[in-house]
C-alpha positions in Angstrom: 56.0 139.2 86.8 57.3 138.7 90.6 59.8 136.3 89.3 61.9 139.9 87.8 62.0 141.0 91.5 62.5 138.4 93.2 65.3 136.9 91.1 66.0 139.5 87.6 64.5 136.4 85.5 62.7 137.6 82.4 59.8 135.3 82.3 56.8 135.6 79.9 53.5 133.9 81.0 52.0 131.4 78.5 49.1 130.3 80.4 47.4 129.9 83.8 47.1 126.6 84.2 46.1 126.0 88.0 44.2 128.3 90.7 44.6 126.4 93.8 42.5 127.2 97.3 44.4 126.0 100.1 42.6 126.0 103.7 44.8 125.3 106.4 45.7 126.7 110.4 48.9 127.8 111.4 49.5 128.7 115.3 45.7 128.8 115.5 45.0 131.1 112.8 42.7 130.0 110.1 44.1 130.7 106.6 42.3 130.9 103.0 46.0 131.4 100.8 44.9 131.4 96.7 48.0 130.7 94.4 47.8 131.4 90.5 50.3 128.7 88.7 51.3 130.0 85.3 53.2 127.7 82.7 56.1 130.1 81.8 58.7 130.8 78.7 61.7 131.5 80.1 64.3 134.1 78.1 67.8 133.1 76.7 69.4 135.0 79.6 68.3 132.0 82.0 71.1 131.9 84.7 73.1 128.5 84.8 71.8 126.5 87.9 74.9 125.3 90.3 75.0 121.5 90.8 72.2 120.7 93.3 70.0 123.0 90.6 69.6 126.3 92.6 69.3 129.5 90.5 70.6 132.8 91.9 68.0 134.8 93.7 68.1 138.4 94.8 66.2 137.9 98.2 68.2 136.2 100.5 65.3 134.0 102.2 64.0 133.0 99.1 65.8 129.7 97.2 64.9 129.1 93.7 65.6 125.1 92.0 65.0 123.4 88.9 63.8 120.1 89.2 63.5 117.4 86.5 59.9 116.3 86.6 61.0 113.1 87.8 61.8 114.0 90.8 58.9 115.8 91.5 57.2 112.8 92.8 59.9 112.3 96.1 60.4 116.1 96.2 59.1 118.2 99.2 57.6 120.3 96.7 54.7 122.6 98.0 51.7 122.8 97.6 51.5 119.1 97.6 49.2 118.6 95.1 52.2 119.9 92.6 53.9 116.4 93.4 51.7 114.3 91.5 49.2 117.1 89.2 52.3 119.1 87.5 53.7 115.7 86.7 50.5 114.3 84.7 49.7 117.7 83.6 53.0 118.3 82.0 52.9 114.8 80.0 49.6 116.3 78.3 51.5 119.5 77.7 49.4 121.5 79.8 46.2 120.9 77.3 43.6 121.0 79.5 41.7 124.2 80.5 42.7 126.1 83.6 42.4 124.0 86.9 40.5 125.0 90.0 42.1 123.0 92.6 40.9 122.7 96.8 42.8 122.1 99.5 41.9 121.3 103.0 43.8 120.4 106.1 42.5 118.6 108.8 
């Protein structure tokens, strides 16, 4: 899984649980990006976040947190729709069948 090369975290996909569509423009350049969402098991060798909850990542442009689902709500988590779905989705412990989600800006 990318999250070995990005980061060296052993992580073992349980299910996919969203495929989200998201159509949006940046500097006049229509995009279609797709993003598979996987609910993950994470190994015992889980690195110890610091205390604002960053993880230790191996590319220097990407920055890794763990966030209690609390605070997802307030976050500036992206895609947006994470803010509220994950949140609902994760009280039902992911039970329902793989989501097809559709974003559109403007």
């Amino acid at each position: 899984m990318q999250f070995f090369e990005e980061c060296g975290l052993n992580v073992e996909a349980e299910k996919l649980v969203y495929v989200h569509e998201n159509f949006y423009t940046v500097t006049k350049i229509a995009t279609h990006e797709i993003g598979f969402y996987f609910l993950v098991d994470l190994n015992s060798e889980f690195p110890t976040p610091d205390s604002e909850g960053y993880i230790p990542s191996r590319e220097a442009h990407i920055r890794m947190r763990l966030l209690p689902i609390a605070a997802f709500r307030s976050s500036s988590l992206m895609p947006s729709f994470l803010r509220e779905q994950l949140p609902r989705d994760a009280a039902d412990r992911f039970a329902h069948p793989t989501r097809h989600l559709v974003s559109r800006e403007g």
